[in-house]
Structures are given as C-alpha cells and as structure tokens.
C-alpha positions in Angstrom: -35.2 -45.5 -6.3 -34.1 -45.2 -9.7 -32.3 -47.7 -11.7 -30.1 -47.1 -14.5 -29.4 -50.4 -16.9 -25.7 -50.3 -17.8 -23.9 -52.9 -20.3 -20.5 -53.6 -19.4 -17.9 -55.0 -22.1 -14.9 -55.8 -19.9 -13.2 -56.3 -23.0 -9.3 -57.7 -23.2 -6.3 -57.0 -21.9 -6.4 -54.6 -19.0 -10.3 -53.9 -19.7 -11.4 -55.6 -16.9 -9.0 -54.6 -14.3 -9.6 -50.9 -14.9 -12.9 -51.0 -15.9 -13.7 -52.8 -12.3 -12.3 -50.0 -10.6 -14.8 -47.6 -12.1 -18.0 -50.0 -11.4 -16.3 -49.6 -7.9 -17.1 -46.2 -7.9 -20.0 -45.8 -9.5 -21.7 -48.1 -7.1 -20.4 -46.4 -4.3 -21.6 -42.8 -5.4 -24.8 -44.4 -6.0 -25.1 -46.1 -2.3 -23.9 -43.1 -0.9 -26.6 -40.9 -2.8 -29.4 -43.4 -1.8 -32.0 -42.2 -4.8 -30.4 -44.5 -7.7 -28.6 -47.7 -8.4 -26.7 -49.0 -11.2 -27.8 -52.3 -12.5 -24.5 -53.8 -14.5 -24.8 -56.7 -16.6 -21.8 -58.4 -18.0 -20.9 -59.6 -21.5 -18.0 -61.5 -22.4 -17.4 -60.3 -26.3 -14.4 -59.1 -27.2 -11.5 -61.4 -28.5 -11.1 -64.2 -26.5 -14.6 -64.5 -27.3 -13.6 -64.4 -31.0 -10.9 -66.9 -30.8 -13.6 -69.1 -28.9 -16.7 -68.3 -31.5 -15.4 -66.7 -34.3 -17.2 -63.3 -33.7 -16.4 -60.4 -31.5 -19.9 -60.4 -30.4 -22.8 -62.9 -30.6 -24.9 -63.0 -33.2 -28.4 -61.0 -31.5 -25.9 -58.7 -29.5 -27.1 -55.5 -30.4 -30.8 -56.4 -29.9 -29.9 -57.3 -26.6 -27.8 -53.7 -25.9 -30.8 -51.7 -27.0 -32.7 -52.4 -23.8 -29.8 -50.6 -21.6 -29.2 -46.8 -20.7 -25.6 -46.8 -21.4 -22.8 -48.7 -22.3 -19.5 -49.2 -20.4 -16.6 -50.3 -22.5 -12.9 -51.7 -21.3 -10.6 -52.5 -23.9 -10.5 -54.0 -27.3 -7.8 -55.6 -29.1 -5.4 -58.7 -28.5 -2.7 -60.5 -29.7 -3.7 -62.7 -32.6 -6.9 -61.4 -33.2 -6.2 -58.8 -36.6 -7.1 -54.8 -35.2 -8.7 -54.3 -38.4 -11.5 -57.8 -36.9 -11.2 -56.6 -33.2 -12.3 -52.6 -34.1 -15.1 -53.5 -36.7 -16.8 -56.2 -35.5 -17.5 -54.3 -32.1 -16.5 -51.0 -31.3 -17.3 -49.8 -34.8 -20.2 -51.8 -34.7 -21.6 -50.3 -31.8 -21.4 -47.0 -32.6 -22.8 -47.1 -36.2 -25.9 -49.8 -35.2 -26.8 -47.1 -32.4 -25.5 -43.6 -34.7 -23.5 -42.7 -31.7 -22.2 -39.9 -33.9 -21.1 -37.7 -31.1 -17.6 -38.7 -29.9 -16.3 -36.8 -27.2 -13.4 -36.4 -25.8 -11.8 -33.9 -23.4 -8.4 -32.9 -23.2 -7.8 -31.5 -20.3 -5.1 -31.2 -18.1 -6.1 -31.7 -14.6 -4.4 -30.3 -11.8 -1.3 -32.5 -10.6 -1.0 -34.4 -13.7 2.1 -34.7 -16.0 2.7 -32.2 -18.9 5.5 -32.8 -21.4 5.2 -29.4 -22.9 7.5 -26.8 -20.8 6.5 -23.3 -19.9 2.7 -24.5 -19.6 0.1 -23.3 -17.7 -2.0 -25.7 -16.2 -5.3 -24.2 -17.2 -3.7 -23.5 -21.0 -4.6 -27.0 -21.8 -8.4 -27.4 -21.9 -10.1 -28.5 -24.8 -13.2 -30.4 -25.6 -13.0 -32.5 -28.7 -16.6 -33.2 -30.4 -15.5 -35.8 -33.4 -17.9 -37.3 -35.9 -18.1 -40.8 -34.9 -19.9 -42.8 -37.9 -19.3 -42.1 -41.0 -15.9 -40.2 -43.1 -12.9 -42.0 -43.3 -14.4 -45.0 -41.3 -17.5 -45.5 -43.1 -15.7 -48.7 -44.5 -16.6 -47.8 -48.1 -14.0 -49.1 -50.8 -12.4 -51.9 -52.7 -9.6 -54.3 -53.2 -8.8 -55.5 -57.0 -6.9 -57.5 -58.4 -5.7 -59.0 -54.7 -2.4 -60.7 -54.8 -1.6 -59.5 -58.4 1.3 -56.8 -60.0 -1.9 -54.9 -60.8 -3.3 -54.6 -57.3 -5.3 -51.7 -56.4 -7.0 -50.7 -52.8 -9.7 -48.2 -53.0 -10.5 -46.7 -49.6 -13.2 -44.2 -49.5 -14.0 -41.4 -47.7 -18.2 -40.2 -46.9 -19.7 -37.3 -45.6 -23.1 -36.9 -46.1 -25.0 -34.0 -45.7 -26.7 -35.1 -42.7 -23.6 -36.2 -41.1 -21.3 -33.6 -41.6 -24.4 -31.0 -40.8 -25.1 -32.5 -37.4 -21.6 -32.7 -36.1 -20.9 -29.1 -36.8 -24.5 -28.2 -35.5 -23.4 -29.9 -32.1 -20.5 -28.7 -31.7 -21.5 -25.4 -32.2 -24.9 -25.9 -29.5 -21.9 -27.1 -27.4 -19.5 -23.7 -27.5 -22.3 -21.8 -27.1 -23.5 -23.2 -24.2 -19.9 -23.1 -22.5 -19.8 -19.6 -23.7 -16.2 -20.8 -25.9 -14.6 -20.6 -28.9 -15.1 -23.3 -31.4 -12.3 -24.2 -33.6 -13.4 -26.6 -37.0 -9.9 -28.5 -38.2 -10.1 -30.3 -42.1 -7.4 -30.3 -44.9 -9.2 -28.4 -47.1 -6.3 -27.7 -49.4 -5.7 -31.3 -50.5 -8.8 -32.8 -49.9 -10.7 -31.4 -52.4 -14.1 -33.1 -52.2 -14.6 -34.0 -48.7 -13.1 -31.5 -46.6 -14.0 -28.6 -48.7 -17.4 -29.8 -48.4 -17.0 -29.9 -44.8 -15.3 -26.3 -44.5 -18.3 -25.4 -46.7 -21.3 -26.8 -44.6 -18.8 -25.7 -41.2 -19.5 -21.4 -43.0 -22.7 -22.3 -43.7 -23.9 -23.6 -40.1 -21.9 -20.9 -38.6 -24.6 -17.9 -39.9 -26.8 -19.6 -37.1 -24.9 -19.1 -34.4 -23.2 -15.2 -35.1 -22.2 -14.8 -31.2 -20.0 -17.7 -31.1 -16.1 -17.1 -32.3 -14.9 -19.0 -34.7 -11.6 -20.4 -36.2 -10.7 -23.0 -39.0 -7.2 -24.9 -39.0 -5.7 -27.5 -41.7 -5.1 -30.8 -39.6 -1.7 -30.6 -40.1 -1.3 -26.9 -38.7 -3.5 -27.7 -35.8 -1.8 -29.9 -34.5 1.6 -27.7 -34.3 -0.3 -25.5 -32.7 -1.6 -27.9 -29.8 2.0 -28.3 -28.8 3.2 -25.1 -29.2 0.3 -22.6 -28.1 -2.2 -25.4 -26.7 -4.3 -22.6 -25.3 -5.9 -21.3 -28.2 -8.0 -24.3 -28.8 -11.4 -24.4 -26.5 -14.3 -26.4 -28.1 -12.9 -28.4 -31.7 -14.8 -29.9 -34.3 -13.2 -32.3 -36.9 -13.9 -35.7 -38.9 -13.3 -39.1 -37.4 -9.8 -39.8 -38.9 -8.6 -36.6 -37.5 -10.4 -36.7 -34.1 -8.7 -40.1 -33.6 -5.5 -38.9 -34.4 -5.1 -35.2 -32.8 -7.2 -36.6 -29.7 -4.2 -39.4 -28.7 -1.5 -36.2 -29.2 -4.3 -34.2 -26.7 -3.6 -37.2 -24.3 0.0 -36.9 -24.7 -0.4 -33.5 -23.1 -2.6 -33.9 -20.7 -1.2 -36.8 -18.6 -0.7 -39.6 -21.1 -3.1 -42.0 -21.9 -4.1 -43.2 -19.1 -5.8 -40.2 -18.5 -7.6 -40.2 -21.6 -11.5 -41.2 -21.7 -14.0 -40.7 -24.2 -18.0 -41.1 -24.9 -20.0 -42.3 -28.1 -23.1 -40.3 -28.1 -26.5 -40.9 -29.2 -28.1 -37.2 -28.5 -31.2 -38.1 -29.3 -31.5 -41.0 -26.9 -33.3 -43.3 -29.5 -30.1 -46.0 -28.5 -28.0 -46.5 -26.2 -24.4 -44.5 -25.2 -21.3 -45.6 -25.1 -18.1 -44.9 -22.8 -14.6 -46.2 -22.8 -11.6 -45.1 -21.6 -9.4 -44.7 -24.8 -6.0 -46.0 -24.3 -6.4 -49.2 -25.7 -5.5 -52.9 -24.5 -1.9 -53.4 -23.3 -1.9 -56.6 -23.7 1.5 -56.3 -22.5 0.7 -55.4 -19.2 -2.4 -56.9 -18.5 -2.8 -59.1 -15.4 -0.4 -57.3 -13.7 -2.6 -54.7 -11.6 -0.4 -51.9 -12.9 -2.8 -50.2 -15.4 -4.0 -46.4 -14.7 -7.8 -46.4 -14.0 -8.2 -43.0 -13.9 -9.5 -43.1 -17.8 -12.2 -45.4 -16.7 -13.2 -43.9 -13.6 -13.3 -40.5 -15.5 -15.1 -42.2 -18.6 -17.5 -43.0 -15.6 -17.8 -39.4 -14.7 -18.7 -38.9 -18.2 -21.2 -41.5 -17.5 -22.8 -39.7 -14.6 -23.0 -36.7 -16.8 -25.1 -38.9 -19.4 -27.4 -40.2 -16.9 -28.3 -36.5 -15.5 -25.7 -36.6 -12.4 -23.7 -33.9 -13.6 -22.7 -32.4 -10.1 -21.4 -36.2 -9.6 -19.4 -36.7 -12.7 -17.7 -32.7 -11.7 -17.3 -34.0 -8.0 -15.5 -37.4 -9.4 -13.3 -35.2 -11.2 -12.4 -33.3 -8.5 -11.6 -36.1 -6.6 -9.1 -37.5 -9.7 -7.4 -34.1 -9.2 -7.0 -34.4 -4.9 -5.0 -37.7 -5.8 -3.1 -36.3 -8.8 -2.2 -33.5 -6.0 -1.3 -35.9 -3.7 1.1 -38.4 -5.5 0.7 -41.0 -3.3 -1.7 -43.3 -4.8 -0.3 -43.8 -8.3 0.2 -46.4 -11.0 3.9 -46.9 -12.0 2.7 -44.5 -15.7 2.0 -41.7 -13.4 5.8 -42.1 -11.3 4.0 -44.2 -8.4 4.1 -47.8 -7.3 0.6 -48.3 -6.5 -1.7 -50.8 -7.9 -4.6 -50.5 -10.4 -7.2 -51.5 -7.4 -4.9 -49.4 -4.8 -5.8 -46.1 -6.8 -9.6 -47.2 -7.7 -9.5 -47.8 -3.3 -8.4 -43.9 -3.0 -10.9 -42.5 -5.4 -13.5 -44.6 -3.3 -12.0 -43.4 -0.3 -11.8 -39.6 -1.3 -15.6 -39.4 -2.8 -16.9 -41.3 0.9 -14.9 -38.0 2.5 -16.5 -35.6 -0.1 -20.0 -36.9 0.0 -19.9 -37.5 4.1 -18.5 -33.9 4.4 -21.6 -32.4 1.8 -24.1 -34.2 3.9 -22.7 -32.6 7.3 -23.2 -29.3 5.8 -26.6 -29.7 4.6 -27.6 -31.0 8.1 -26.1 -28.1 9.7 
C-alpha cells in the first residue's frame, strides 16, 4: 500500500473546522480505494502560535516540511496579529523557501452553484488561472525612509526576473495546450513601463514555441470588465502575482462566492513540497460556529488528489460537490442552507461511498 506524507496547517479561524472536513474525505476515498493511505501530521503554527512564541512557525519548520508530499493549508490570519506578520511569516514563506511558483486557481462555476452575473450560462464561466506565485509585486523588495518624518518615503518594488517571468508563461502555455484552450496573458503594459512590458515582451517571445495555441493579451484593468460582462472568453489566464490575487477573488465572486474558491502552490518540478488551501481566508468572525462552507477545502483536496497522481478521484470529488450543489439540501447558511460545516463534509462522504460502491458493482459485473 502506498502512503502519501501530508502536512496539515489547520491554521486560525475557521481553518480547522473546514479543513477537518476534507481530511474526512480524503481518508475515506483512500479506505475505499484500498491501494493508498494518507499519513497526516499536524502542526500548530499560525497565529495563536505567534501570540504564544512570537513566530508564525518555529524556527526549523521548513526543514521539517521538506520530508512531506504535500501540504494542506486552512486558514491564516487573526485578530491582533498584523496581516502584513500573519502572510509573510508563513504562507509567503512557504511558497518562496519551496519556489512554489505555480499558483493555481480555477474558476469555475459548477453546476448548482450561485452566479451573480444574469443572463449566464453555466458552462460560460470556466477558467483556469495559472499565477506567478514568488516573485513580482510580492517579492518584498523596497524601503521605508525617513519613518515617522514630513519627509517620509516608502519604496515598494516590483521583480520579474527572467527566469521567473519565463517559466510562468512557459507553464501556462504547456497547460492550454494540453487542454486544447485558449490562453489569455493579462499585464498593464501601458503604465507599467518596466515590468509589465517586460512581461508582454517575454509572454510574444514564448509564444513562437507554441504557434497552435490561440492567444490574447488584456490590460488588468480591461480584463477584469470583461470577466463580468462576457466571462466566457477567458479559458486558461496567465498574469503576475498582484493581479492573480486580485482578479482570482472577483473569479470567486462568480462562481459561487468564496467559499467555493480553492487554490494550489505548485512546485512542478517536485524538488519540494506543494501546497493547497482553500482561499477564502480566516473569518475570524465566524469561526467556532460550524457554519463555514467546506466545499473550498474539500475541492482544494481534489486538487490534492490530482497532485498525488489520483486524477480520476480529484474529477469524481468534483462531481460529487456538484450532486449536492444540485440538491440544495445539505448547505452552509453562504450557500442559502442551514446545514452545518460537518453536516455538508458528512454528504460529500456519504455521496463519494455511493459513487465508489456503485463503480465497484460495475466492474464486478
């Protein structure tokens, strides 16, 4: 039997309740399937840590991450602990100490879920967001002069390297043509005049290698006009981190709000570890109160099973989320229902032992 290592950062806020739900069904696929196992282990970093210790992770934390396969991520960010401390002393820590320079994130509108946009198709809104993840505007490059003074300056700086830029682009594009897609690259070339003409400059270049797959370029601003009023015209999309973080939240919006919305922090090359979160941050607000949606983390955990080479069980979890968007009667209060985090994680566990039960007749007969 195989075993795949996992890290799990419950995180704050509502971390741990929805990111229980999808160790819930993760394990479960995994008994059901009988050739694997996950093998969580837990870590308590985040910021009740860092009220406690004074860092959001200890010291030799990322020696001890390199030894797993993946990394499973709740929530970061709580009262009283500054968001600019809570994001850089471990998300953005993460990701740059294991280059997870691949950030993706789909938005995609799956059948039964709310759309605020009227006169929509379902299938119109279907896009997969491939955003650089390490460097650009939050490589953390800059300075602050003169602090407290009339003649106070901040300097925040923006860098795309070569290699950066170039790899992003070179992914996305190995990405649209493997899904046989268009791929749409989204800057602000006409104001940023060192950075993102750079990066419309290296997106031409990379483009020459790949002459089958259509291609469009959009200022950031444009772009995302055009994701609310003709959604449909954008299939695979490259873009820098700033912009990815940005444009992928209004993605959420449409597809079913954001607790809907999941994400993964690639390392392609494998050399470290991968990372996946759902993306809707803490609620601090509602944490505790087993009302939180974990249908971001139970689909960050289908984008987990992809990782891990069970594609046809990430695609069959999916499936599943859309059977109880369908069915509306096993929803958080976000989604219009009055079920309970670990009521809906229950019918996703319930629905997959169905699914998997029902495969396993068939291949009998």
């Amino acid at each position: 039997m195989k075993t795949h290592k996992i890290a799990v950062i419950a995180g704050d806020g509502i971390g741990p309740e929805v990111i229980n739900e999808g160790i819930k069904v993760l394990n479960v696929i995994a008994t059901l399937d009988q050739t694997f196992h996950f093998d969580f282990t837990f870590f308590p970093w985040g910021c009740e840590y860092y009220i406690q210790k004074g860092r959001m992770i200890d010291e030799d934390g990322i020696e001890r991450l390199k030894e797993f396969a993946a990394i499973y991520l709740g929530a970061v960010g709580f009262p009283g602990v500054p968001d600019h401390i809570s994001l850089w002393e471990l998300l953005l820590t993460i990701r740059k100490s294991f280059d997870q320079y691949v950030n993706i994130r789909p938005v995609t509108l799956l059948k039964g879920a709310p759309c605020p946009l009227a006169g929509v198709r379902q299938e119109e809104i279907d896009m997969l967001f491939i955003r650089e993840n390490t460097e650009g505007e939050y490589a953390g490059a800059g300075d602050w002069l003169y602090k407290g003074k009339k003649e106070e300056v901040v300097l925040q700086n923006s860098v795309f390297s070569r290699k950066g830029t170039e790899r992003i682009i070179r992914y996305a594009f190995e990405t649209a043509l493997k899904q046989g897609k268009t791929l749409t690259s989204i800057s602000k070339g006409n104001a940023l005049n060192y950075s993102m003409v750079f990066w419309d400059q290296v997106f031409q270049e990379v483009s020459k290698e790949y002459p089958t797959v259509k291609t469009y370029s959009y200022l950031v601003d444009a772009a995302a006009m055009l994701m609310i009023k003709d959604p449909k015209r954008f299939e695979v999309v490259v873009t820098s981190n700033l912009f990815g973080d940005i444009l992928t939240d209004l993605g959420a919006a449409i597809a079913g709000g954001l607790g809907l919305a999941a994400g993964a922090n690639l390392n392609p090359e494998r050399k470290f570890p991968s990372m996946f979160e759902p993306i809707h941050g803490s609620a601090p607000d509602i944490a505790g109160r087993q009302i939180a949606n974990p249908l971001a983390a139970i689909w960050s955990a289908s984008q987990l099973l992809d990782y891990v080479g069970y594609e046809r069980y990430g695609k069959l979890l999916l499936d599943v989320m859309e059977q109880l968007l369908i069915e509306k009667q096993v929803l958080t209060p976000d989604l219009g229902g009055s079920s309970t985090t670990s009521e809906v994680g229950n019918r996703i566990v319930e629905l997959l032992t169905i699914r998997l039960k029902s495969e396993h007749l068939e291949r009998i007969n």
